[in-house]
C-alpha positions in Angstrom: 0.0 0.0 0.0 2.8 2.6 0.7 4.4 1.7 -2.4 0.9 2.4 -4.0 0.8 5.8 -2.8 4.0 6.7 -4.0 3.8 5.9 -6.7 0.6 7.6 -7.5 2.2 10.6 -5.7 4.9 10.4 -8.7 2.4 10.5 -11.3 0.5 13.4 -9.9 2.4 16.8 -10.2 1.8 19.1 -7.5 -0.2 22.4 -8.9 0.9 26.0 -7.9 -0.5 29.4 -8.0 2.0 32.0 -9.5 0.2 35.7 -9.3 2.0 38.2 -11.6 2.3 41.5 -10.0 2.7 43.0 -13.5 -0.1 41.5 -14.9 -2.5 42.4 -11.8 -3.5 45.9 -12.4 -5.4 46.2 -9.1 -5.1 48.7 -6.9 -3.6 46.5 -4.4 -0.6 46.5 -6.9 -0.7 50.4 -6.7 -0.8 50.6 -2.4 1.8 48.0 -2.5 4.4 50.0 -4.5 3.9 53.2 -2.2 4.2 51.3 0.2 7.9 50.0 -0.8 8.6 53.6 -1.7 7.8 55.3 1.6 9.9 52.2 3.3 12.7 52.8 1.0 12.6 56.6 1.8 12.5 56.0 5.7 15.9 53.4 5.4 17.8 55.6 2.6 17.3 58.6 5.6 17.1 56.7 8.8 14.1 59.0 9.6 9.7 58.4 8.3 8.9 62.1 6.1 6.4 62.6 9.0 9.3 62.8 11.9 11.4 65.0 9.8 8.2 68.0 9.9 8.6 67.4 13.2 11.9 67.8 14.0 12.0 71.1 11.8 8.8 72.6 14.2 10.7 71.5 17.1 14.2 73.0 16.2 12.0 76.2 15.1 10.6 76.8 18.5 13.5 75.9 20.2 15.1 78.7 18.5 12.9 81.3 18.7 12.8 80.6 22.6 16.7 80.6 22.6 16.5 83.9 20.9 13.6 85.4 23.2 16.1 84.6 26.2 19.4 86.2 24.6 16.8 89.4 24.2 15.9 89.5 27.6 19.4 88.9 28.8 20.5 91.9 26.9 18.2 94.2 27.6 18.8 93.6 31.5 22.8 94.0 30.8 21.7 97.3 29.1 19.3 98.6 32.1 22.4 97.7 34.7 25.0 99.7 32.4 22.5 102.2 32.5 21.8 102.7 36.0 25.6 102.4 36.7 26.4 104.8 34.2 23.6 107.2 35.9 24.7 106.5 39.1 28.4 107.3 38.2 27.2 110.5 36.0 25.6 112.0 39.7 28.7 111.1 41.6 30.6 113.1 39.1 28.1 115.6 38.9 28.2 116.2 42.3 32.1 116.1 42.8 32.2 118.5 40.3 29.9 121.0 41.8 31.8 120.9 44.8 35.0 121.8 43.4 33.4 124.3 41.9 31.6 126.1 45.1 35.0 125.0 46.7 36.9 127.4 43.9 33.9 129.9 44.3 34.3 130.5 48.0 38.4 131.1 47.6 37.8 133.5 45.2 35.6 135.4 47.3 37.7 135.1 50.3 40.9 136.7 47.7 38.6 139.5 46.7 37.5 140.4 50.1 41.3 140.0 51.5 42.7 142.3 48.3 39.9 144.6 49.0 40.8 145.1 52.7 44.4 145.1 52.0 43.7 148.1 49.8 41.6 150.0 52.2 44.8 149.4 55.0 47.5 150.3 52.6 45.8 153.4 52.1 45.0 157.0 54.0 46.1 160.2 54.6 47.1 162.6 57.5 44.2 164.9 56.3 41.4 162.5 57.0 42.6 159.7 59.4 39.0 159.3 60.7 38.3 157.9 57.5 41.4 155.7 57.6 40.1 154.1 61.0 36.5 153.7 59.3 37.8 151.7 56.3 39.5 149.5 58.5 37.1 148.5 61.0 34.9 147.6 57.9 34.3 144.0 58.3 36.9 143.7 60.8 36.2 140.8 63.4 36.0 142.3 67.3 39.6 141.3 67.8 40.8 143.5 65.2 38.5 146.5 65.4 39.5 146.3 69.3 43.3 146.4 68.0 42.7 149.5 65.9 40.7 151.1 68.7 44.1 150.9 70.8 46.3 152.2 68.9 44.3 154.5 67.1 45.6 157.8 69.3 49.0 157.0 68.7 48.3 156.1 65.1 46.9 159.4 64.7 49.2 161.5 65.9 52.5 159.9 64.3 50.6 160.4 60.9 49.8 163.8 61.4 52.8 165.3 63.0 54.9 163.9 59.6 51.9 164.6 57.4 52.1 161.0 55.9 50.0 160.0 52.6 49.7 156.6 51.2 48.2 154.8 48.5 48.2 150.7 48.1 47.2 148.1 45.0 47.0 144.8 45.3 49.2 143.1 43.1 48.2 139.5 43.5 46.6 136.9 46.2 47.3 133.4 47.4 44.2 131.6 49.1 44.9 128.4 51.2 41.8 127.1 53.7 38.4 125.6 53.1 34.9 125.2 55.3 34.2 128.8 55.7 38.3 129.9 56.9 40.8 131.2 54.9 44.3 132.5 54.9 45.1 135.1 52.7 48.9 135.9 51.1 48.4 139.2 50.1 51.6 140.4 47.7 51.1 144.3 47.6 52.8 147.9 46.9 52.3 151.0 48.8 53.4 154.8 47.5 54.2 156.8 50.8 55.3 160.0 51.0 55.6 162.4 54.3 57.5 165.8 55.7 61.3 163.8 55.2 60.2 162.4 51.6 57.8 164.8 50.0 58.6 162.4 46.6 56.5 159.6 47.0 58.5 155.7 47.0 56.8 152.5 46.3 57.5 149.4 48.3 56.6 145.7 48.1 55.0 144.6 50.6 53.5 141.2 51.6 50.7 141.2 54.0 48.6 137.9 55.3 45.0 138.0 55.8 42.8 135.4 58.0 39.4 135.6 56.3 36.1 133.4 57.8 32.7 133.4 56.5 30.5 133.6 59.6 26.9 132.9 57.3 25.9 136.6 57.6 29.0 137.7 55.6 32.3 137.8 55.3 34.8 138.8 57.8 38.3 139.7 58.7 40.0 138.3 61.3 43.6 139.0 61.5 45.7 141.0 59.1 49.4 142.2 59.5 52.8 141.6 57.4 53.4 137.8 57.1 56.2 136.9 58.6 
């Protein structure tokens, strides 16, 4: 029986079904070949057509956020530069103005120093109540008490040799700050009297202690600097 089997099994070719792709014009053929195609596109770039939109979106956001922080970044660098170059403008605003009200008040002190120094270097044996008046003119109480003293002796020298004087200021040299200020005074006087009716000029150099009391300014010491 086996051998009956076989042998019938040899007679009787085994039938196959062989489909044609080409000759199948279905659309199953179609669908199939996109199929291949979009499979061949994902292995030739390691990455499906979808994932690559993705990606771009992705990167795209990323960078606008990356840019977005750089903006913000540099806008708070520029608002510190600012307020430190503000801050450094008023420090050197201020510094400033106080050199300059510093320079100011010397100037003043020079002027009142020259003009006193004047006033001193200059009277005349006609008129020496006028002499004593100039110079008690913003004189401090030390120094009008000085004048006061010596002002009968004063007088009398002056008149007996008929003296006459005349002074200019010829330049100043301030030193001092916070309202006190010492005064180089560099000065000539033209005298003339009984003994020397021709008048001589002399140098002279005179220092002056000036202090601004608030209400004005005043002279507190003045006499030859030694």
């Amino acid at each position: 029986m086996p051998s009956t089997i076989l042998a019938s099994a040899k007679r009787k070719p085994i039938m196959t079904k062989h489909v044609d792709v080409r000759e199948s014009p279905t659309s199953g053929g179609a669908e199939a070949a996109e199929q291949v195609t979009a499979a061949d596109t994902a292995d030739e770039s390691g990455v499906p057509p979808d994932s690559t939109k993705s990606v771009g979106r992705n990167g795209w956001w990323r960078s606008a956020r990356t840019r977005a922080t750089c903006a913000g970044a540099l806008i708070a660098v520029l608002a510190a530069l600012v307020g430190v170059f503000a801050f450094l403008y008023s420090d050197a605003d201020e510094a400033k103005s106080s050199m300059e009200d510093a320079a100011a008040q010397q100037a003043a002190a020079g002027k009142v120093a020259a003009d006193y120094t004047t006033r001193s270097l200059t009277y005349s044996y006609q008129n020496t109540d006028a002499f004593f008046t100039a110079v008690k003119q913003d004189a401090g109480d030390a120094l009008v008490k000085r004048y006061d003293d010596v002002r009968p002796t004063l007088t009398q020298i002056m008149q007996q040799a008929q003296v006459q004087a005349s002074g200019r200021v010829l330049g100043t040299s301030v030193s001092g700050a916070d309202g006190k200020y010492t005064v180089l005074v560099f000065a000539s006087q033209k005298t003339q009297n009984v003994q020397n009716p021709q008048p001589s000029e002399l140098p002279t150099l005179l220092k002056v202690v000036v202090s601004n009391t608030g209400r004005g300014w005043q002279i507190e010491d003045y006499g030859p600097a030694q």
